[in-house]
N, CA, C and O atoms as a CHARMM CRD file, in Angstrom:
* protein
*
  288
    1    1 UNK  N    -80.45500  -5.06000  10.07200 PROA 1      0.00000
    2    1 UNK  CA   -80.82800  -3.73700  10.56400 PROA 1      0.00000
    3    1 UNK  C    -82.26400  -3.80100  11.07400 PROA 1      0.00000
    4    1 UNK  O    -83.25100  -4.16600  10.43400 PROA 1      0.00000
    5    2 UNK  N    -82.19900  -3.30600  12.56300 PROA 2      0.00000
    6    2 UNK  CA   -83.83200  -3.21400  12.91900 PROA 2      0.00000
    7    2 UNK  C    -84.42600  -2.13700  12.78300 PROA 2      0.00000
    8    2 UNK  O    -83.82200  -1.07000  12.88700 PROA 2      0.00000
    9    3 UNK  N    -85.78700  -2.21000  12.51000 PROA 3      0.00000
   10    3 UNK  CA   -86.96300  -1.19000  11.92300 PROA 3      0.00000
   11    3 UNK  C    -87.77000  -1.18600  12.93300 PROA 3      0.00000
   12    3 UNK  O    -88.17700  -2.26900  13.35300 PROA 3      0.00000
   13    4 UNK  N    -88.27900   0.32200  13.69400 PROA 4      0.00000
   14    4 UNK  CA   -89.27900   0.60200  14.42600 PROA 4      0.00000
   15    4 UNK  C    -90.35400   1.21500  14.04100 PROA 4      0.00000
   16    4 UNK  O    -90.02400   1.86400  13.04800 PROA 4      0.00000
   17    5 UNK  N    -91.42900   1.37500  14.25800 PROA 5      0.00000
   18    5 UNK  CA   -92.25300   1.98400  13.44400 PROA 5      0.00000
   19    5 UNK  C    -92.98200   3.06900  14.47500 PROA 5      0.00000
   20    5 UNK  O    -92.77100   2.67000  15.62000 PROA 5      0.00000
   21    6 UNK  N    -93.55800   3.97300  14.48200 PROA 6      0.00000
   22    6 UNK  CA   -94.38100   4.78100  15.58600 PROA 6      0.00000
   23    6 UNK  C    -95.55000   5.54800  14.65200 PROA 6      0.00000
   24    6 UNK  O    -95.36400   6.11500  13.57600 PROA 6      0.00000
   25    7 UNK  N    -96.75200   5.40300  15.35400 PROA 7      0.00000
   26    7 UNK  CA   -97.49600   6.50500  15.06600 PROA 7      0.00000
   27    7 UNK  C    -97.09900   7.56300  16.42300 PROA 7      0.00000
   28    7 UNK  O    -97.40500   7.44500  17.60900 PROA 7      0.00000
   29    8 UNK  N    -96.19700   8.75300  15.63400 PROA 8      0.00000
   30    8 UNK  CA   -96.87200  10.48000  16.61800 PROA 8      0.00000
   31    8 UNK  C    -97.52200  10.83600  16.19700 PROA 8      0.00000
   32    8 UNK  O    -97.61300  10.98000  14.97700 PROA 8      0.00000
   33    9 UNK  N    -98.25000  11.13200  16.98200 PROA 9      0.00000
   34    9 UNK  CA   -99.01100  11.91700  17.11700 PROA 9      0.00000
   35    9 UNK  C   -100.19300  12.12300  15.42600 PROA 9      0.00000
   36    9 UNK  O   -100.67300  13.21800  15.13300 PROA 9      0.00000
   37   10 UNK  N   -100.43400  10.82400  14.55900 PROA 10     0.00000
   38   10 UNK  CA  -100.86400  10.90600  13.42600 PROA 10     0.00000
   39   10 UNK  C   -100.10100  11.15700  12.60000 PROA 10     0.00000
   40   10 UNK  O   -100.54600  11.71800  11.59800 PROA 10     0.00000
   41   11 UNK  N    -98.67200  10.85700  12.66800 PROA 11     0.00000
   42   11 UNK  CA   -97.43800  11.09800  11.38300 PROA 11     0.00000
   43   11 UNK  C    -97.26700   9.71200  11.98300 PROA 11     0.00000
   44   11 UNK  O    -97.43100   9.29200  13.12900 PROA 11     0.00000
   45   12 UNK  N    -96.78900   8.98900  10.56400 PROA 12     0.00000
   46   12 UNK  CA   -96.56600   7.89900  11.20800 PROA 12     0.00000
   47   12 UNK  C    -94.17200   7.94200  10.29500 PROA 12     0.00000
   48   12 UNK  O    -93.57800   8.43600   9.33600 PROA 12     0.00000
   49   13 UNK  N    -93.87900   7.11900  11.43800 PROA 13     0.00000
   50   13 UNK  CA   -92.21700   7.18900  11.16800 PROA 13     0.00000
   51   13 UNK  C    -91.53300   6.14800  11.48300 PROA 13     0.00000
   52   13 UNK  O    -91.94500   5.35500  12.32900 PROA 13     0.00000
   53   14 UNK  N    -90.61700   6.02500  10.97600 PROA 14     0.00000
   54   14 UNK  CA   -89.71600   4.26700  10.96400 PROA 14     0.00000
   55   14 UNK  C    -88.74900   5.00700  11.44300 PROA 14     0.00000
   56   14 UNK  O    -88.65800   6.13500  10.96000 PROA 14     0.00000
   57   15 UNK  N    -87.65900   4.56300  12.61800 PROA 15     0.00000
   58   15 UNK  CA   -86.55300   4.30300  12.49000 PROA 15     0.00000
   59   15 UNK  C    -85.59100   3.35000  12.64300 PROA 15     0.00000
   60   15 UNK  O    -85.77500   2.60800  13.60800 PROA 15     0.00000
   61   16 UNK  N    -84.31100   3.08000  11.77600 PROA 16     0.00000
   62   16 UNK  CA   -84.31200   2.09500  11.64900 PROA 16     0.00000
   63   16 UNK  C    -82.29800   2.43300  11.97400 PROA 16     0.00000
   64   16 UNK  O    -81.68800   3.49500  12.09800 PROA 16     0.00000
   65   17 UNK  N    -81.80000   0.91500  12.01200 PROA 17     0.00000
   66   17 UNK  CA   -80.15500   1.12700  12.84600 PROA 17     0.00000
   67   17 UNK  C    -80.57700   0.49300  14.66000 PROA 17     0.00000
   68   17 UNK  O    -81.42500  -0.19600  15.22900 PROA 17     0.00000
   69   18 UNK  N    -79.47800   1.19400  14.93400 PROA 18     0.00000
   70   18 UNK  CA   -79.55700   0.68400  16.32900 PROA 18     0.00000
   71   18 UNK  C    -79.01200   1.80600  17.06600 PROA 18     0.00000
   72   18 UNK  O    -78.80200   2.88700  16.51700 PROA 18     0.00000
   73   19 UNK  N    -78.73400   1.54500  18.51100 PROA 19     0.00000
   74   19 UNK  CA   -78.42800   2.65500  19.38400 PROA 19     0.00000
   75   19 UNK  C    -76.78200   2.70900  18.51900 PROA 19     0.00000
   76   19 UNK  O    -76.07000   1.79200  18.10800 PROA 19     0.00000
   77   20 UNK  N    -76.58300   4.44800  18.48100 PROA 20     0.00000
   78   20 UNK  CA   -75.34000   4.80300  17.90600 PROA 20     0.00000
   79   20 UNK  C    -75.56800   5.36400  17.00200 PROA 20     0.00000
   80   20 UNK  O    -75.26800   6.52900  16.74100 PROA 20     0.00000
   81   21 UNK  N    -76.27700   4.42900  16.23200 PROA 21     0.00000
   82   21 UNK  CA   -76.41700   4.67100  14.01300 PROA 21     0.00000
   83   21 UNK  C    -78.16200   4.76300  13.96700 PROA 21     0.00000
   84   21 UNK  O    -78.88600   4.14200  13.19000 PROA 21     0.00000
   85   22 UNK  N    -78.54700   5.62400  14.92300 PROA 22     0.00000
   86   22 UNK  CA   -80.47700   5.95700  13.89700 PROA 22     0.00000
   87   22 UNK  C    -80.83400   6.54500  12.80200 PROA 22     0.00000
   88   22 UNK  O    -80.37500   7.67600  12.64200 PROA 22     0.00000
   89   23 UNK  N    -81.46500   6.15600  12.05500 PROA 23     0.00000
   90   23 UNK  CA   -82.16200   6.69500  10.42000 PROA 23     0.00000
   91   23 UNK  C    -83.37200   6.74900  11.21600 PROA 23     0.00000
   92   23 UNK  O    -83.82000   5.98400  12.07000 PROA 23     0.00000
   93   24 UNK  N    -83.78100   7.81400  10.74100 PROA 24     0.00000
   94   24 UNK  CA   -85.33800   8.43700  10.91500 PROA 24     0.00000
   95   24 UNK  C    -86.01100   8.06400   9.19100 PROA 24     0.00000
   96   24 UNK  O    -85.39100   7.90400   8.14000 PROA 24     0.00000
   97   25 UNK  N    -86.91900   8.03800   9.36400 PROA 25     0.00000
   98   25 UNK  CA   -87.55000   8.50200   8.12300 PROA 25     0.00000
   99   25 UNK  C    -89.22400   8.16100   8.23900 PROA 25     0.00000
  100   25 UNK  O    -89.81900   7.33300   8.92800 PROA 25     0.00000
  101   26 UNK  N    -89.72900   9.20500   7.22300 PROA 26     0.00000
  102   26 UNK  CA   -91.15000   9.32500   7.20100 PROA 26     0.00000
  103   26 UNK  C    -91.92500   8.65600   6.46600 PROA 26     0.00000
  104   26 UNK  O    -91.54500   8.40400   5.32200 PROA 26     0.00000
  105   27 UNK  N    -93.36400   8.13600   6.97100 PROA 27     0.00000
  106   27 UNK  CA   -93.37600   6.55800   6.14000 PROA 27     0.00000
  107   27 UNK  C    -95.01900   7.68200   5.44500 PROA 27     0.00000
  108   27 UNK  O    -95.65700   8.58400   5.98800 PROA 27     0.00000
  109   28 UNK  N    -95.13200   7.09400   4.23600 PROA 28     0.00000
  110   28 UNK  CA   -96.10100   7.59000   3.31100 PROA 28     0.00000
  111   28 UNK  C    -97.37100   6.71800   3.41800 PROA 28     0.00000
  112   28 UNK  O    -97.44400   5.81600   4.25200 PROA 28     0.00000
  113   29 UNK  N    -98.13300   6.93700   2.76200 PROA 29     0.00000
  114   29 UNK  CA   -99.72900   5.74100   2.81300 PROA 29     0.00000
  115   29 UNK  C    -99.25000   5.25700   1.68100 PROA 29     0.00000
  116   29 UNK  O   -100.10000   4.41300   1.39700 PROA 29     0.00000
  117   30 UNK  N    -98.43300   5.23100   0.82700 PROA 30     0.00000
  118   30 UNK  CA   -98.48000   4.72900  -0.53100 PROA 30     0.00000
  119   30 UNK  C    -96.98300   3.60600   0.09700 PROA 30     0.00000
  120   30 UNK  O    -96.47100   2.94300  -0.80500 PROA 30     0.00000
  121   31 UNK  N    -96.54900   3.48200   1.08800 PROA 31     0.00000
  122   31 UNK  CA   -95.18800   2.57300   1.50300 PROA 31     0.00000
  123   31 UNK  C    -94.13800   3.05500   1.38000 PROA 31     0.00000
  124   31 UNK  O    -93.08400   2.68000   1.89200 PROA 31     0.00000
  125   32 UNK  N    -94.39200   4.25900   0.43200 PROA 32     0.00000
  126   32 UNK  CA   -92.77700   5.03900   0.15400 PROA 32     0.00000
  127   32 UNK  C    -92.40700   5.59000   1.39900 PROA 32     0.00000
  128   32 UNK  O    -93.23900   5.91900   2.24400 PROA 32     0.00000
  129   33 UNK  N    -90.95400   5.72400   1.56700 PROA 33     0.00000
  130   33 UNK  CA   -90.55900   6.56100   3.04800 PROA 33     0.00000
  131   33 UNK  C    -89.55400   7.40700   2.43500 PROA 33     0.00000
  132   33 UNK  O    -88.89700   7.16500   1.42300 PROA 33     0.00000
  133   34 UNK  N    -89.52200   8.43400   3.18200 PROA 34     0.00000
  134   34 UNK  CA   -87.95600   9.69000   2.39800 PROA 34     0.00000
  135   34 UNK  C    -87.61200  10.02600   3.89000 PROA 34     0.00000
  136   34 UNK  O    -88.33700   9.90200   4.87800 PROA 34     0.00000
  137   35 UNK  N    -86.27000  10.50200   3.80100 PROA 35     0.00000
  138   35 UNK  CA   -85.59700  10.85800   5.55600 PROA 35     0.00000
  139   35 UNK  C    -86.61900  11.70000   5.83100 PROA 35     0.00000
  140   35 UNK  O    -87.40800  12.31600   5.11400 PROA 35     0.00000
  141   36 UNK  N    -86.43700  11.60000   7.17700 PROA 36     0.00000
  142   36 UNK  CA   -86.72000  12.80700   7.77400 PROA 36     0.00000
  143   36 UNK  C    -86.33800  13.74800   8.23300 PROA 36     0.00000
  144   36 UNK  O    -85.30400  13.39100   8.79700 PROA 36     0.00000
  145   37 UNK  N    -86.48400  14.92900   8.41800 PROA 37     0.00000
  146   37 UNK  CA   -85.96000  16.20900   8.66600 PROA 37     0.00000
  147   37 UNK  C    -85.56300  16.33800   9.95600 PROA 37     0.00000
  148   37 UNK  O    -85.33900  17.53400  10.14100 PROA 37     0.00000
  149   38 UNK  N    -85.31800  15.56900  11.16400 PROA 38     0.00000
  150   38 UNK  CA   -85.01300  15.53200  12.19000 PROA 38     0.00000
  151   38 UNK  C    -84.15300  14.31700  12.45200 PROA 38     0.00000
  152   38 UNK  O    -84.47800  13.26700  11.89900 PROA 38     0.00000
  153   39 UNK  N    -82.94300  14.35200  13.34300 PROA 39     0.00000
  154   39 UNK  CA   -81.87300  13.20400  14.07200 PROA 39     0.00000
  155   39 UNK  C    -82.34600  12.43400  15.53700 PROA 39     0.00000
  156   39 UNK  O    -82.59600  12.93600  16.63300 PROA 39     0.00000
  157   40 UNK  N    -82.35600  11.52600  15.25200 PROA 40     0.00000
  158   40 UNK  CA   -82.15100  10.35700  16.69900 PROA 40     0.00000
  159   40 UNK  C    -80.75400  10.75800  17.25300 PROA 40     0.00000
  160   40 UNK  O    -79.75300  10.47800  16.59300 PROA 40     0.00000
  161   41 UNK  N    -80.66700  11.32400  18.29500 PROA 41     0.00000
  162   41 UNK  CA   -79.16500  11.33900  19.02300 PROA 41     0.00000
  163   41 UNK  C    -78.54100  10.08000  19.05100 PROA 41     0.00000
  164   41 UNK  O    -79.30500   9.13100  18.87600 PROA 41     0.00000
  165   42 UNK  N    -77.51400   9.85700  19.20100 PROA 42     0.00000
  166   42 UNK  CA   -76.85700   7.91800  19.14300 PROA 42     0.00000
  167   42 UNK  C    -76.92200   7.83000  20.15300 PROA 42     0.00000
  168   42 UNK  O    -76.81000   6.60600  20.22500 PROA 42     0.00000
  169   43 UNK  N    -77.08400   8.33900  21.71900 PROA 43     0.00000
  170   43 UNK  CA   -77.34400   8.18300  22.84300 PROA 43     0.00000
  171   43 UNK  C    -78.26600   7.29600  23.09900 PROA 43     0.00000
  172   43 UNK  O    -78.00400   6.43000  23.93400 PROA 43     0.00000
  173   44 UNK  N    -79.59600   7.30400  22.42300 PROA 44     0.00000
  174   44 UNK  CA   -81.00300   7.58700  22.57200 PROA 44     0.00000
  175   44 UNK  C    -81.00500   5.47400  22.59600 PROA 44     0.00000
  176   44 UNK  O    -80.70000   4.78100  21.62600 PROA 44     0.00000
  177   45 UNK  N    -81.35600   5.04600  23.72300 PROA 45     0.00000
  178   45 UNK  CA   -81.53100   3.69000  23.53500 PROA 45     0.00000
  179   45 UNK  C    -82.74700   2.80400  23.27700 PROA 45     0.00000
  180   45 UNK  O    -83.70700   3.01500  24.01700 PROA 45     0.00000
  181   46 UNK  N    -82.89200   1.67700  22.18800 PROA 46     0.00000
  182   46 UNK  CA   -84.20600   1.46800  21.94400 PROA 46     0.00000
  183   46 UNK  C    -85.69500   1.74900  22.51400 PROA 46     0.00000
  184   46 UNK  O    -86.70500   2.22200  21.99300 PROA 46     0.00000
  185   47 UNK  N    -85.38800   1.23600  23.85900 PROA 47     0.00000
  186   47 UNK  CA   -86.55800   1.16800  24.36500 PROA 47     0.00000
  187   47 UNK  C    -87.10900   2.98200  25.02500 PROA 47     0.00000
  188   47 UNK  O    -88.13100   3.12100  25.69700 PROA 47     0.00000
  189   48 UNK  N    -86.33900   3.96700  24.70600 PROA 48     0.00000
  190   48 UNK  CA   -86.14300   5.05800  24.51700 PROA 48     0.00000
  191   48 UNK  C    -86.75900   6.37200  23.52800 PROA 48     0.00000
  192   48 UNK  O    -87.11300   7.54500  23.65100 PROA 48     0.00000
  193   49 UNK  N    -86.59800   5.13400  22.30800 PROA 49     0.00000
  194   49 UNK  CA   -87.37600   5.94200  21.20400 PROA 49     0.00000
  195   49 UNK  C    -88.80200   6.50200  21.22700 PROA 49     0.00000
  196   49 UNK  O    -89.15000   7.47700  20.55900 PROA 49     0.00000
  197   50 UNK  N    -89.49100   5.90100  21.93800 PROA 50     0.00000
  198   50 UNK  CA   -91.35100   6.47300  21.83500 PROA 50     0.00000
  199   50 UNK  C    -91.08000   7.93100  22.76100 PROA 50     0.00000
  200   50 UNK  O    -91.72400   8.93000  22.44000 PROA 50     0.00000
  201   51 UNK  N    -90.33400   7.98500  23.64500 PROA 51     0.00000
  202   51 UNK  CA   -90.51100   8.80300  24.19000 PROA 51     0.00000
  203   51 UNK  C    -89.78000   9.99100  23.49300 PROA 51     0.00000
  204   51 UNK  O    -90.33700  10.99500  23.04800 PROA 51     0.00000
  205   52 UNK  N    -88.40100   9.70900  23.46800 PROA 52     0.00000
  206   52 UNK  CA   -87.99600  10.49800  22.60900 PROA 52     0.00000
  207   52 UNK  C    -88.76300  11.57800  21.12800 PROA 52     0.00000
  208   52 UNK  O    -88.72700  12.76800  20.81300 PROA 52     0.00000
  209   53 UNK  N    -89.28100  10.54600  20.67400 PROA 53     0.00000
  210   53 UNK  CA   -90.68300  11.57600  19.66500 PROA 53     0.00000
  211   53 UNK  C    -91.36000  12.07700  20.53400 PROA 53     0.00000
  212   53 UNK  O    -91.19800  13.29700  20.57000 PROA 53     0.00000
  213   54 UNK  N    -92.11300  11.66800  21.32600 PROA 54     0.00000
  214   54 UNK  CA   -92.92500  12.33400  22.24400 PROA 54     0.00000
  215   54 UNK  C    -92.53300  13.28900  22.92700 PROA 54     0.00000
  216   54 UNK  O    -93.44600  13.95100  23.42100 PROA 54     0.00000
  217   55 UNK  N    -91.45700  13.63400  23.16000 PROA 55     0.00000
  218   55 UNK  CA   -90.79900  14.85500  23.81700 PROA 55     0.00000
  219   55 UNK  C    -90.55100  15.95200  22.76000 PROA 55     0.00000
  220   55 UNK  O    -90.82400  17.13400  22.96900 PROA 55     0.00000
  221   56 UNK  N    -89.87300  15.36200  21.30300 PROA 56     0.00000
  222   56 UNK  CA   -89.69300  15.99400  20.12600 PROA 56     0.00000
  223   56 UNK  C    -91.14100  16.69800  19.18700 PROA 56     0.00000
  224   56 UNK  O    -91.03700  17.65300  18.41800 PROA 56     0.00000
  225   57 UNK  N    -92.05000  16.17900  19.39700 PROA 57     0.00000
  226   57 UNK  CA   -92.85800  16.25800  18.46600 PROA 57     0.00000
  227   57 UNK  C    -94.20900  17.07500  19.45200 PROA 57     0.00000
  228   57 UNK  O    -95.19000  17.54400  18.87600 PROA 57     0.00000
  229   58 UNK  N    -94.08600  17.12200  20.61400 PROA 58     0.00000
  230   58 UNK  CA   -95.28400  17.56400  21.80200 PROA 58     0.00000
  231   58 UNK  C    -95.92200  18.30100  21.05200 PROA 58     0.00000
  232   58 UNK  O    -97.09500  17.98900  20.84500 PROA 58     0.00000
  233   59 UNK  N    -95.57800  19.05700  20.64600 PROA 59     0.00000
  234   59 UNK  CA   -96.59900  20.68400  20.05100 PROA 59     0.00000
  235   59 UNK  C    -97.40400  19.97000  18.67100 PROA 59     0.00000
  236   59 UNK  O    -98.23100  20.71900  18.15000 PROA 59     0.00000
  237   60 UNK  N    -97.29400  19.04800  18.24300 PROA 60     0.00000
  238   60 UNK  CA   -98.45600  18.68800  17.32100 PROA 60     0.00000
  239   60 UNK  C    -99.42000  18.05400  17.74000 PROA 60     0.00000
  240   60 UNK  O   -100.36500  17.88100  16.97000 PROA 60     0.00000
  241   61 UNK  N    -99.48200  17.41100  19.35500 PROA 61     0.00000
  242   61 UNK  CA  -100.45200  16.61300  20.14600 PROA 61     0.00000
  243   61 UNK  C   -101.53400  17.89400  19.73300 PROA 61     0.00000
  244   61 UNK  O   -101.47600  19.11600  19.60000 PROA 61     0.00000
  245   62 UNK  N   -102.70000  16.64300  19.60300 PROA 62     0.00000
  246   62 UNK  CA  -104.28300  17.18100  19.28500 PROA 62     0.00000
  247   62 UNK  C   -104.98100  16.60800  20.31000 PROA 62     0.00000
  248   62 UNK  O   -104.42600  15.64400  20.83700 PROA 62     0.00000
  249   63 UNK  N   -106.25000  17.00200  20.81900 PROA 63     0.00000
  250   63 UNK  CA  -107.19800  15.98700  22.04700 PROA 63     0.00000
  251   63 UNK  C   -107.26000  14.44700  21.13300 PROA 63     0.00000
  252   63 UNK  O   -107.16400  13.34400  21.67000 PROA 63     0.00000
  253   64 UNK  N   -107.45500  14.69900  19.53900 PROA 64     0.00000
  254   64 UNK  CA  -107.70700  13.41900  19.40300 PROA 64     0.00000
  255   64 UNK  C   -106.35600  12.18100  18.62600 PROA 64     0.00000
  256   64 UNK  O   -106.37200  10.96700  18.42100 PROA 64     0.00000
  257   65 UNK  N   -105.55000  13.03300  18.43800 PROA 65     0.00000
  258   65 UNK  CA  -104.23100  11.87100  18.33900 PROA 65     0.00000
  259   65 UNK  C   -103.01200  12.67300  18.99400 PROA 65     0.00000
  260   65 UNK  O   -102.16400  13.33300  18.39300 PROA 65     0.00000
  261   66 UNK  N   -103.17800  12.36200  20.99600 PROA 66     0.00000
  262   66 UNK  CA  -102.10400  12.56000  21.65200 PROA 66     0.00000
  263   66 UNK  C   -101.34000  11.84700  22.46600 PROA 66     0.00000
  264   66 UNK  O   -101.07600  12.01100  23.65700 PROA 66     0.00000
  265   67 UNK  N   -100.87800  10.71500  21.40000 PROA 67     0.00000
  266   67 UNK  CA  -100.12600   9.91300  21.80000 PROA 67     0.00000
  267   67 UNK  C    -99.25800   9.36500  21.06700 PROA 67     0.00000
  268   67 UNK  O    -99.49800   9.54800  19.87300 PROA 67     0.00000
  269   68 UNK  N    -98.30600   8.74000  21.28000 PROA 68     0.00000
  270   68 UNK  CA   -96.80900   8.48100  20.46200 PROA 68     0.00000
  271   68 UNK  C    -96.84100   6.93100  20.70900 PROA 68     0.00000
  272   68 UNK  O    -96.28900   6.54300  21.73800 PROA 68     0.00000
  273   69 UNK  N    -97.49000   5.89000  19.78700 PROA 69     0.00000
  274   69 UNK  CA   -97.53400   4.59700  19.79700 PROA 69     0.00000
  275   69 UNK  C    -96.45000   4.05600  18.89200 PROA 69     0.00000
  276   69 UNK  O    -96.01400   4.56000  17.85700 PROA 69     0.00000
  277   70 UNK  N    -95.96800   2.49500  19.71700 PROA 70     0.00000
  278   70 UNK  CA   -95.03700   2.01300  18.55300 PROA 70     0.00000
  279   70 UNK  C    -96.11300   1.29200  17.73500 PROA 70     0.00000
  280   70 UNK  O    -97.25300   1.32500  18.19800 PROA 70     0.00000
  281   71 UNK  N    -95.86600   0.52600  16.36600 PROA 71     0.00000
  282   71 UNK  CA   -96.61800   0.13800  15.73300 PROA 71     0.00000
  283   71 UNK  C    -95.84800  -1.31700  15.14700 PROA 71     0.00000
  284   71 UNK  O    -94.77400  -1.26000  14.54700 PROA 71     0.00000
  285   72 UNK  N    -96.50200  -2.49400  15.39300 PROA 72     0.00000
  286   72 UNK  CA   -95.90400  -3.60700  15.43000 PROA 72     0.00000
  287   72 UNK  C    -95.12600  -4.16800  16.08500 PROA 72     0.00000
  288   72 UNK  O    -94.77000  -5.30700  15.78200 PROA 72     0.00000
């Protein structure tokens, strides 16, 4: 199973599966992660995902973290 990682916008989130089967979940400073309260459509294809948050998540962009990076 592959794992993506993103900082939005200063939340940082893993999802992990592949196109079809996405798990979201929210990653902690302590390593713990619990789901997250929002779905990856199975549509949605890897190279797809940054934007996808970035479209989902817009209204928490700040001047100083407004951007949706993958991470690793």
């Amino acid at each position: 199973m592959r794992e993506f990682r993103f900082n939005v916008f200063g939340t940082l989130i893993a999802i992990t599966g592949s196109a079809g089967a996405w798990q979201a979940f929210h990653l902690g400073a302590d390593g713990k992660r619990r789901p997250a309260d929002f779905i990856v459509p199975s549509d949605i294809a890897e190279d797809e995902l940054s934007e996808y948050l970035a479209d989902l998540f817009h209204e928490q962009a700040t001047p100083k973290k407004g951007t949706v990076e993958r991470i690793g």
